[in-house]
Every structure is written in C-alpha cells, then in structure tokens.
N, C-alpha and C positions, 0 to 999 in steps of 0.2 A: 539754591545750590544743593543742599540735601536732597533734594527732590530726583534731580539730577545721577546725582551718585549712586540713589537709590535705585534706579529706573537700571542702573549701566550694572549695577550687581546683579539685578534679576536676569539682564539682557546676557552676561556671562555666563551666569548658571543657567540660565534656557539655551543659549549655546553650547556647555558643556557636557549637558543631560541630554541635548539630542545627538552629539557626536556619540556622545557613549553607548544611545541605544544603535545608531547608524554601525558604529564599530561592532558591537554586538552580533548586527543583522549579517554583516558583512563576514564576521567568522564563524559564524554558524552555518553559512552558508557556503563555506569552501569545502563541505566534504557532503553536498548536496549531489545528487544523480542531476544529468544534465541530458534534455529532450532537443531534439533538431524539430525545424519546423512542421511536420506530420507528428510528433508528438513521441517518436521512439526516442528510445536511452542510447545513446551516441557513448556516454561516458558516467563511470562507476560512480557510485558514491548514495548516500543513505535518502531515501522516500518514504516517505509517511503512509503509512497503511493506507491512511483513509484517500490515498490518491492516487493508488494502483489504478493501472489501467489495462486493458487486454492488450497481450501481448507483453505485457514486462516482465523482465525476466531478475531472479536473484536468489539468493542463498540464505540458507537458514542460520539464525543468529547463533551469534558463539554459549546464548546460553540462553535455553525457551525458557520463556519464562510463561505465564498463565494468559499474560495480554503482553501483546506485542505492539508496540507504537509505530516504527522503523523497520526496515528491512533494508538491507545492501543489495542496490539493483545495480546492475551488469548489462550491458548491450548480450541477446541474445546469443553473439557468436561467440561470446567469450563461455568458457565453466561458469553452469551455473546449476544451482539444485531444483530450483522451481521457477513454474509459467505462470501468468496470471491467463485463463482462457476465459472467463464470463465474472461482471458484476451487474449484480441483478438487485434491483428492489424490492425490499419485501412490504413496503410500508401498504400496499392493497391487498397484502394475504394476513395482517397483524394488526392492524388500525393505529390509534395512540398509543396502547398501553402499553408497555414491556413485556415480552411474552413471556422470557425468563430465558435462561440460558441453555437448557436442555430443549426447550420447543425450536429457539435460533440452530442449535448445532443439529437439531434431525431434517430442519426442512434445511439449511447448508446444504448437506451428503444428499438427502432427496436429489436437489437443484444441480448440486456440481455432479453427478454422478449420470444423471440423465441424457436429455438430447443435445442438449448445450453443448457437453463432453463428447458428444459422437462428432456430432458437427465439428468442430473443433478440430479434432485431433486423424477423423479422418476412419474411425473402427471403434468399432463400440467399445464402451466402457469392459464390457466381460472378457472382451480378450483381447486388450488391451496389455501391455507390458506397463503401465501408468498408474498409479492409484491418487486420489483427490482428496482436498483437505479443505479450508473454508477459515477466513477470517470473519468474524460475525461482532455486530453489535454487543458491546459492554451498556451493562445499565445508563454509568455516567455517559457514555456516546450516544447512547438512544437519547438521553434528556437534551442533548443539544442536537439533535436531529437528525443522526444516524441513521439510515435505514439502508443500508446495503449492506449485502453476500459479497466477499471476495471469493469469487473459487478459483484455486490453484492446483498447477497436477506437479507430481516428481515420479520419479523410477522406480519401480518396485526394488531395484535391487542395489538403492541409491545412489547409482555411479550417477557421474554430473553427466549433465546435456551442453552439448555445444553448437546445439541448432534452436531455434524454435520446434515446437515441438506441434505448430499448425501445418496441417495437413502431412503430418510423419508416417500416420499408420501405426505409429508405435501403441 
C-alpha cells in the first residue's frame, strides 16, 4: 500500500511540474508576434532575434542595450522603425572559430550595405534615404551554433515607416 501512495505522490508532482512549466509556456507566449501561413507578422508582439526573418518589421527597444535578445515586431503596415531585408551565413567566410566581434560587425556593414540592399529596397545603398545596421553572432551564440547576419535598414532621419520598405526606392 505504501508503494501505492508513493507512486500517486510522484504521479501529482509530475502532474503539477508539467502544468506549471505548460502555464509557463503558455504566458510567455501571449506577447509573442504571431505569423499567418506564408510566415508574415499579422500581429505585434516580441520575436527573438535569432528568428527574424526578411521582411519583418519592428522597433527599437526602449533601451539598447549591447546584445539584444527580442525585438517588438509589428505587421509592416503598422509604425515601425526597422526591416529586416537579408540574413545571410557567414559560417563559409569564418569556419569554427569565433572571429571576434569587430571582424563580425565589419563583414555585417560590408553584407548589409551591399547588393543585397540594392536588391532589396530598389536604389543603391548611396542614395538611398535608408541606412543599415546588422545583428551579429555573440561568442556565447556562436558556441551554440550561431552563424548568421541579420541586416536591417531604418530612416536616416528616424521618422517610422508604415510600408515595407521592399521595392520603395527609398
């Protein structure tokens, strides 16, 4: 009969440990950005750097900090301060090792600033009303397998966009 009792207390607490990480998952995720079936942002709410995708659109954090985990992505038609137009691999220009943080941020600006950005947006980088910025691999991201460039553009003269900013011209 102890055997019994013992089995129905484990069988609670593995019940009440998996509600609680399920409750967890479930509020965590109610101020998640939300994708329609082609994969656009329909509806606001916070996205994980590492899963930006072209075309998403959103606004810079209330407070930069040096690494940014999250960004508040927005369906393009709404105000928003940045695009995401290319993520690119670097893991065939870098190999395993960490390149370091100054080599990540020059080929960034190299990358996002280039054809990619013409393509993109429809008018070269140089005279462009747009300027480009780049989320890059942190050490600890590179060690779990990090290897992409996020390049994003904003306004030179910060006002928000309320379009996509593919094929603008701007």
């Amino acid at each position: 009969m102890a055997t019994g009792i013992g089995f129905s207390r484990r069988w609670v607490g593995w019940l009440i440990g998996a509600l609680v990480f399920a409750g967890w998952g479930f509020f965590t995720s109610l101020d998640d950005a939300n994708r329609d079936g082609s994969g656009e942002i329909v509806a606001a709410g916070d996205l994980d750097v590492m899963t930006l995708q072209v075309g998403d659109c959103f606004n810079d954090p209330e407070v930069i900090d040096e690494v940014v985990f999250d960004v508040a992505a927005v369906p393009c038609t709404e105000a928003h301060d940045n695009e995401v137009f290319a993520v690119q691999s670097v893991a065939a220009v870098f190999g395993g090792a960490f390149p370091g943080l100054d080599a990540l941020d020059a080929h960034g600006y190299e990358t996002c600033s280039g054809q990619t950005f013409d393509s993109y947006v429809g008018t070269s980088y140089m005279d462009s009303a747009l300027e480009v910025f780049s989320f890059t691999p942190t050490e600890e991201s590179w060690d779990q397998g990090d290897r992409e460039i996020v390049c994003a553009l904003f306004r030179v003269d910060f006002a928000p966009m309320t379009r996509s900013a593919r094929n603008s011209g701007l």
